[in-house]
C-alpha positions as CSV (number, residue, x, y, z in Angstrom):
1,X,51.6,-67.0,-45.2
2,X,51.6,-63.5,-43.8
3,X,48.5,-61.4,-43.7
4,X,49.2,-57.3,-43.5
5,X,45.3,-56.4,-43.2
6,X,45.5,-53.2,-40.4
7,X,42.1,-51.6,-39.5
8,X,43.2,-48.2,-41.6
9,X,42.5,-50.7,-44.7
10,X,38.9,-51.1,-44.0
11,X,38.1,-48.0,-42.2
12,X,36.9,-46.0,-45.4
13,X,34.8,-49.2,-46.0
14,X,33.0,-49.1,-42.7
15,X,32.7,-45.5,-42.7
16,X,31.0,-45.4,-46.1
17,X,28.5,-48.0,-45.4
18,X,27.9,-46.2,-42.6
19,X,26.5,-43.4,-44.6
20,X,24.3,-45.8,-46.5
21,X,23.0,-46.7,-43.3
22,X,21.8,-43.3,-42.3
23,X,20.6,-42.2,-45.4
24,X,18.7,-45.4,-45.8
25,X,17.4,-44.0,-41.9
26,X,16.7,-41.0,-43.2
27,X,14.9,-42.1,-46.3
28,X,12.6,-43.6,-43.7
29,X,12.0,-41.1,-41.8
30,X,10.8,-39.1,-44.6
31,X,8.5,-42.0,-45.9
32,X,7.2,-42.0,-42.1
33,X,4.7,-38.9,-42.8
34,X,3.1,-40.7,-45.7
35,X,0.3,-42.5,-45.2
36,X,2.1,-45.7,-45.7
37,X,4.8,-46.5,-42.8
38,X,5.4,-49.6,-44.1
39,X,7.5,-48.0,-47.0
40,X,9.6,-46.7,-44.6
41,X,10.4,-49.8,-43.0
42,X,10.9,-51.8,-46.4
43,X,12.9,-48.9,-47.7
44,X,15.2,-49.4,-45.1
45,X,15.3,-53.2,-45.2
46,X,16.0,-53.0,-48.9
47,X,18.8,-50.6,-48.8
48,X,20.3,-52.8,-46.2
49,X,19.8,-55.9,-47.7
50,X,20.9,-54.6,-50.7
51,X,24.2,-53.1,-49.4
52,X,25.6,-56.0,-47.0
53,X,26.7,-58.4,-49.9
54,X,29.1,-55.4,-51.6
55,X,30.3,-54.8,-48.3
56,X,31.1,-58.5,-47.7
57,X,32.6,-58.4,-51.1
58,X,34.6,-55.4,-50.6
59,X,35.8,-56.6,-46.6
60,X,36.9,-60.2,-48.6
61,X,38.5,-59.0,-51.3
62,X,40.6,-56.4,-49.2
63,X,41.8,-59.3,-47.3
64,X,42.3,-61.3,-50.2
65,X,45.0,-58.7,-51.2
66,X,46.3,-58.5,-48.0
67,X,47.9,-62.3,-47.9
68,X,51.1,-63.4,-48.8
69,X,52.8,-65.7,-49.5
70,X,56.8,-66.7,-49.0
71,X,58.9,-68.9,-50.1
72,X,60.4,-70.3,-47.3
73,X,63.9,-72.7,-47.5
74,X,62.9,-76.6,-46.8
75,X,67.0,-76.6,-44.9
76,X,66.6,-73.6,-43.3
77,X,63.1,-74.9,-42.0
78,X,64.3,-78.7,-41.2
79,X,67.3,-76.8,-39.3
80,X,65.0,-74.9,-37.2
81,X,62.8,-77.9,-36.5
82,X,65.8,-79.9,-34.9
83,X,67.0,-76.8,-32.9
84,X,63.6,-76.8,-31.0
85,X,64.1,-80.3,-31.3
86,X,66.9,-80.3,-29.0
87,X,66.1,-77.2,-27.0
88,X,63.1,-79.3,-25.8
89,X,65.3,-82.4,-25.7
90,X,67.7,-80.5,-23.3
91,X,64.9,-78.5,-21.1
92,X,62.8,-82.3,-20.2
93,X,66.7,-83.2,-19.4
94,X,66.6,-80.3,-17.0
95,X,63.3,-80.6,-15.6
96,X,63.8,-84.3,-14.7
């Protein structure tokens, strides 16, 4: 399994729910001159709310498509496996 996920993949992401965030800020400030301020505030706590489970969605499925899978050779494997085998074999040898 090999996972190719860099930070350039989900930096439009970020950067776009970043402008949700400040026009969801600046919604509320200009609900905060009516008479209400508790608009304001639940304007912002909707827009968030409302935003965070696309961006989960979009951050998961990105990764999703980042992971692969290989086949990888059960002899060439096993070989490997006894050559650390007997590296380690050889280096308690050594050390004792």
């Amino acid at each position: 399994m090999n996972c190719t996920l860099t930070f350039g993949d989900i930096y439009s992401q970020i950067i776009v729910w970043l402008i949700v965030l400040f026009v969801s800020l600046a919604a509320a400030l200009g609900l905060m001159g009516a008479r209400r301020p508790i608009y304001a505030l639940a304007t912002v706590g909707l827009i968030l709310v409302l935003s965070l489970p696309f961006l989960l969605f979009a951050f998961v499925t990105t990764l999703l498509n980042h992971i692969e899978f290989s086949a990888v050779d059960a002899l060439a494997e096993a070989a490997t496996d006894q050559d650390v085998a007997a590296s380690e074999g050889q280096m308690s040898r050594q050390s004792a």
